[in-house]
C-alpha positions, 0 to 999 in steps of 0.5 A, spaced: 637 795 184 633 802 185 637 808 184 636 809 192 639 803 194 645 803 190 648 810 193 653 809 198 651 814 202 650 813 210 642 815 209 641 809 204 645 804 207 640 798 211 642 791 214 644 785 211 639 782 215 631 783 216 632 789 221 626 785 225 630 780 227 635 785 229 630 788 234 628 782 237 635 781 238 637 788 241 630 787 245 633 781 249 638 785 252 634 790 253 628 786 258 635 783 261 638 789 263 631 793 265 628 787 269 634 785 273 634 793 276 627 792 278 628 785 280 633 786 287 629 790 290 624 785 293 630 781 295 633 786 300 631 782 305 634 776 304 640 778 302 641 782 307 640 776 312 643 770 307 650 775 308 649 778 315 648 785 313 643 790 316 638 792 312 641 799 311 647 796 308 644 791 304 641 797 300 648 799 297 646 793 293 641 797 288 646 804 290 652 801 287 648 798 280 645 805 279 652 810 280 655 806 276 650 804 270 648 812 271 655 814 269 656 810 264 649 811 260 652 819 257 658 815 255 655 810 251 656 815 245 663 815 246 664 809 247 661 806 241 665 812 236 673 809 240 672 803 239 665 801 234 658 799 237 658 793 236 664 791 239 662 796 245 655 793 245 657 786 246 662 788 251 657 791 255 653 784 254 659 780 256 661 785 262 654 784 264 653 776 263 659 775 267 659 780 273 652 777 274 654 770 275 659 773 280 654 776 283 650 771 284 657 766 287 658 773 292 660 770 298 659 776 302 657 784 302 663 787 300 663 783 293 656 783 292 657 791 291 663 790 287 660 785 282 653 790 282 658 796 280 660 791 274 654 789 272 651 796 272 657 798 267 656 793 263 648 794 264 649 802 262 651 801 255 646 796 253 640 800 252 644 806 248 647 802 244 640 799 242 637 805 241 642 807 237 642 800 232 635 801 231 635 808 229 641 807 224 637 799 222 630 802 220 628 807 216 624 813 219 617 812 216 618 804 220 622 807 225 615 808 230 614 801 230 621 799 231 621 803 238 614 799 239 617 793 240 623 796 243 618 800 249 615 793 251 621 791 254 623 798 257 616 800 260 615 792 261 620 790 265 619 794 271 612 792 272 614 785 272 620 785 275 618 786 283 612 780 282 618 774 278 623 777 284 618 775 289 617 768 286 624 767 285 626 769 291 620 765 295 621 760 291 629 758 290 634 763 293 636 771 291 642 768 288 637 765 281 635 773 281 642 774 277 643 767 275 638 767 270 641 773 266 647 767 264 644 764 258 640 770 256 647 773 255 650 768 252 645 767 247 644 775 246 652 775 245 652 769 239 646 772 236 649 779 236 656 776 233 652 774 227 647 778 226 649 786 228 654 790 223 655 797 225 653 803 219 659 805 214 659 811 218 662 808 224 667 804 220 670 810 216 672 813 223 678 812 224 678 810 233 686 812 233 688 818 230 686 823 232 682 822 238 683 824 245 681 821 251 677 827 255 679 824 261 677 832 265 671 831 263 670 823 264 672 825 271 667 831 273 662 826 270 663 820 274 664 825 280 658 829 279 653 823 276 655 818 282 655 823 288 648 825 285 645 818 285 648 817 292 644 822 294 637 821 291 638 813 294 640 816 300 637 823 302 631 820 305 634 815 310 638 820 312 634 827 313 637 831 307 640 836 309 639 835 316 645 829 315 653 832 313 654 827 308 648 828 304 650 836 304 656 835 302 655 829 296 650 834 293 656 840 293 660 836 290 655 834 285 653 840 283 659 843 282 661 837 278 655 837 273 655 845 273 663 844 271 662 838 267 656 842 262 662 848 262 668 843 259 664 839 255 661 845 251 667 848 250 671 841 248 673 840 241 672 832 243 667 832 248 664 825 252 657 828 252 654 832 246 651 837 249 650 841 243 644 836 241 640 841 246 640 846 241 636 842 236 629 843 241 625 837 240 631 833 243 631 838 249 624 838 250 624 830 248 629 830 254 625 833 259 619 827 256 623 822 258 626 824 264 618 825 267 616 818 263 621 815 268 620 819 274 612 817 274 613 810 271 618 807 277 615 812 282 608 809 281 611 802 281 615 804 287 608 806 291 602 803 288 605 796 290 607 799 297 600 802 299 597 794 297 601 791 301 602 796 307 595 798 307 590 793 304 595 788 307 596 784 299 602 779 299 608 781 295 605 776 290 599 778 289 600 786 288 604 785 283 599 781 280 595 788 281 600 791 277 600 784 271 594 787 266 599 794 266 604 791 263 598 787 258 595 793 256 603 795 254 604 789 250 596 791 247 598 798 246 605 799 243 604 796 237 598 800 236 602 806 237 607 803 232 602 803 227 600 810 229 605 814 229 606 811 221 599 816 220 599 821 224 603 827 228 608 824 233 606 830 238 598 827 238 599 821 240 603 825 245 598 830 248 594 823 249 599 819 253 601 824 257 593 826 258 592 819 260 596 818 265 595 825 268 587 822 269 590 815 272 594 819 276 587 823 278 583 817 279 587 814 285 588 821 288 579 817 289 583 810 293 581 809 300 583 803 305 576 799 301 578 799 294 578 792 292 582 789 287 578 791 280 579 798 282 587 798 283 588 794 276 584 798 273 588 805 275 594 802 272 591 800 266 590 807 264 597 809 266 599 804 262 596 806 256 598 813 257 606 810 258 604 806 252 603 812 247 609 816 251 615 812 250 615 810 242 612 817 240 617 821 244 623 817 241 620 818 234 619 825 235 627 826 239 630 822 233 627 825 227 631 831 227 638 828 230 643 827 224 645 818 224 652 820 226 649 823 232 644 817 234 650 814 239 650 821 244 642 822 243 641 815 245 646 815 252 643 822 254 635 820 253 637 813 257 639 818 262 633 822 263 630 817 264 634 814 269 635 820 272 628 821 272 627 815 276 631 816 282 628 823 282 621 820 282 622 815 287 626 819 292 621 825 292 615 820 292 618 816 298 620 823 302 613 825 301 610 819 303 614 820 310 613 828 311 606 828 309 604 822 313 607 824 319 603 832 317 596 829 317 597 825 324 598 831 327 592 833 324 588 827 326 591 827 333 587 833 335 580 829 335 584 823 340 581 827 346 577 826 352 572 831 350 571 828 343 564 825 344 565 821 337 571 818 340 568 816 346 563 813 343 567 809 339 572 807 344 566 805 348 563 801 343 570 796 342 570 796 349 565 792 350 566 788 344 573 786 346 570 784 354 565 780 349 571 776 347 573 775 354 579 781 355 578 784 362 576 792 363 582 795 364 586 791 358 579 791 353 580 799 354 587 799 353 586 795 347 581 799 343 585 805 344 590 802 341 586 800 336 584 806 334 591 810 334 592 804 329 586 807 325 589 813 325 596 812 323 592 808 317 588 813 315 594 818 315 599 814 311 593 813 306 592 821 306 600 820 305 599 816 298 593 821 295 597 827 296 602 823 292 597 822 286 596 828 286 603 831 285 604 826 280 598 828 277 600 835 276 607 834 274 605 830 268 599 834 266 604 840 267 609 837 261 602 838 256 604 844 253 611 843 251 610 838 247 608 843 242 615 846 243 617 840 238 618 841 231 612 836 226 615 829 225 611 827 217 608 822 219 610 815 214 615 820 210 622 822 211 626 825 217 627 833 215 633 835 213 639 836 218 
């Protein structure tokens, strides 16, 4: 036995199992987890239907499981140092089996909501915890590769997760998509059991004495996260600031979070650590993440969205379109693993980030011709951007955080990018509506009877509709009909651009920051704390 491996010191302390088998392990939870966030939104309708509730109420569904997953994911820190990751982490696995099984039993509306709160408690912990395990399991110079296999799950699972909800739901019933969350739990809870111990720095503290429940700063949190996240569910469906409830939701999350970030800072034993902001690669890595989950789940949101409302793409076949995404990701992140071991974290940053900043470029070129090639091939270039973002932005955050720290680290990145997320697809879906209704005001100027181009054309499909046997009177009234039609399609398209481009420049404005992060040595130790 060398020298290294004899100290007792946290640093030299590895696993008894090979930390591979551990990250297979942890991963498996993880793909749960993200899927089944992923895997509901296209079975809103036939939830709805199936327990009588209207469209507006059914979305509570998703609401609930992101206000509780959100308040919990800064937590998972806290948690794991009161009473052990381990314990914490499968107590997560099992509050998330269990509350899926419920949910999928759920008689009416009310208990559905009740079931997802549970499960987003439970789901909120896991990926924390997971991150945190992998970063105490391998050692630095393997830790880029660790988070690879890590990444294929996170960034994956949402690009097949609205295609699997469809065919489930088409083909079985809404209740399968929380059904097959079961057995994996049970099978991540026996392996997890066996396989996982928590590091002698976790089983030197001791979780009675002397510590205190921060129960001020757990309800300003609580409160401040979950009026948030309301009002980014919310917002748009009820006109922002126009509706008193969201006016109200946002003063009372604003003021929370701002007292929240007062109390925590000062408290000898806070919740959240927000003193691992002033380390700047955390900061910065923060920020990373956070636009990582507002391009990656906004543009899962449009781009499936636009195929099927204006190329008229079932929901099968758009998520197809998303399909060489995701294999480009599983192609692309052991690369970045093996990378990240060779060379500067910050490189393969500046390349991710400028990749998905030309892909977002490329779509602002789609227009109601494109064919199927065109809109896969766009997403694999977002995807091999993606790629080389999570796994380097993870390494970079880490490297520079000490391993008691890994815990509160992990919950507050999650956060970003969940928080980023919600973000993206409020923003993108408010844009969309205002932009839309924006450029048919401006396309409705040329609906005028002294436009000889629209003249000519509503001539020319009015004589082609009396062909097909339509009288004068109604073939007139059909081809402007028809025409309106056209124009609301080209404004909705105009509406997508404009997205694109807003996506496009937001990613491109994270360039410069990345060289705000300190240099990780590639395949060397992390610098000192």
């Amino acid at each position: 036995m060398s020298a290294a491996a004899a100290l007792p010191s946290d640093a030299a302390w590895r696993p008894a199992v090979n930390p591979w088998i551990i990250a297979v392990v942890v991963t498996l939870a993880t793909f749960m987890e993200v899927l089944d966030t992923s895997v509901a939104n296209v079975a809103l309708p036939h939830i709805a239907g199936s327990l009588s509730a209207g469209q507006d109420e059914s979305t509570w569904v998703l609401t609930s499981y992101l206000v509780s997953n959100a308040i919990v994911l800064p937590l998972s820190g806290w948690f794991s140092q009161l009473i052990g990751r381990k314990r914490f982490y499968m107590t997560c696995v099992a509050l998330f089996t269990v509350s899926s099984f419920l949910c999928g039993i759920a008689p009416n509306l009310p208990m559905l909501i009740l079931f997802r709160v549970l499960q987003g408690a439970g789901g909120g912990g896991l990926q924390p915890s997971e991150q945190a395990i992998l970063a105490d399991t391998f050692e630095p110079r393997k830790r880029g590769m660790a988070f690879a296999v890590y990444g294929m799950a996170v960034v994956l699972a949402p690009a097949i997760g609205p295609t699997l909800g469809g065919w489930i739901t088409d083909n079985f019933s809404w209740r399968w998509i929380f059904f097959i969350n079961i057995p994996v739990g049970i099978i991540s809870l026996l392996l997890t059991n066996m396989l996982i111990e928590d590091p002698p720095y976790m089983k030197r503290h001791d979780h009675k004495a002397g510590f205190r429940v921060d129960f001020i700063g757990l309800g300003l949190l609580a409160l401040g996260l979950g009026t948030l996240q309301v009002v980014l569910d919310k917002g748009q469906r009820d006109d922002w600031f126009g509706s008193h409830f969201i006016t109200a939701m946002t003063t009372i999350s604003v003021i929370s979070l701002i007292a929240v970030i007062i109390w925590e800072w000062r408290h000898k034993d806070p919740i959240i650590d927000l003193h691992l902001f002033r380390e700047r690669s955390f900061g910065v890595g923060n920020l990373l993440m956070f636009m990582v989950g507002f391009v990656l789940l906004s543009s899962t949101v449009l781009i499936p969205q636009f195929l099927q409302e204006l190329m008229g793409y079932t929901a099968q076949r758009a998520g197809l379109a998303l399909m060489p995404g995701g294999i480009a990701i599983i192609m692309c992140m052991p690369l970045v693993g093996f990378l990240l071991g060779k060379t500067d974290a910050r490189r393969l940053l500046i390349f991710g980030l400028t990749m998905v900043c030309f892909a977002m470029f490329r779509m602002t070129n789609f227009d109601l011709n494109i064919d199927f090639r065109t809109a896969a091939t766009a997403r694999v270039f977002q995807a091999i951007g993606l790629a080389f973002l999570f796994v380097p932005i993870n390494t970079a955050t880490y490297a520079f955080i000490p391993p008691g720290k890994n815990n509160a680290a992990s919950g507050l990145i999650n956060l970003a990018r969940n928080i980023g997320g919600s973000v993206g697809i409020s923003l993108v879906t408010t844009m969309l509506a205002r932009r839309q209704q924006v450029h048919l005001n401006d396309l409705n100027h040329n609906l005028n009877s002294g436009n000889p181009q629209l003249q000519s054309a509503l001539a020319g499909i009015t004589k082609s509709l009396i062909a097909r046997g339509s009288s004068p009177a109604l073939a007139a009234q059909q081809a402007y009909g028809l025409v309106v039609a056209n124009l609301q399609r080209q404004a909705t398209m105009l509406a997508y651009i404009d997205n694109f481009w807003m996506l496009a420049i937001a990613i491109g404005a994270m360039i410069p920051l990345v060289f705000l992060m300190k240099r990780v040595k590639p395949g060397g130790p992390m610098a000192a704390h």
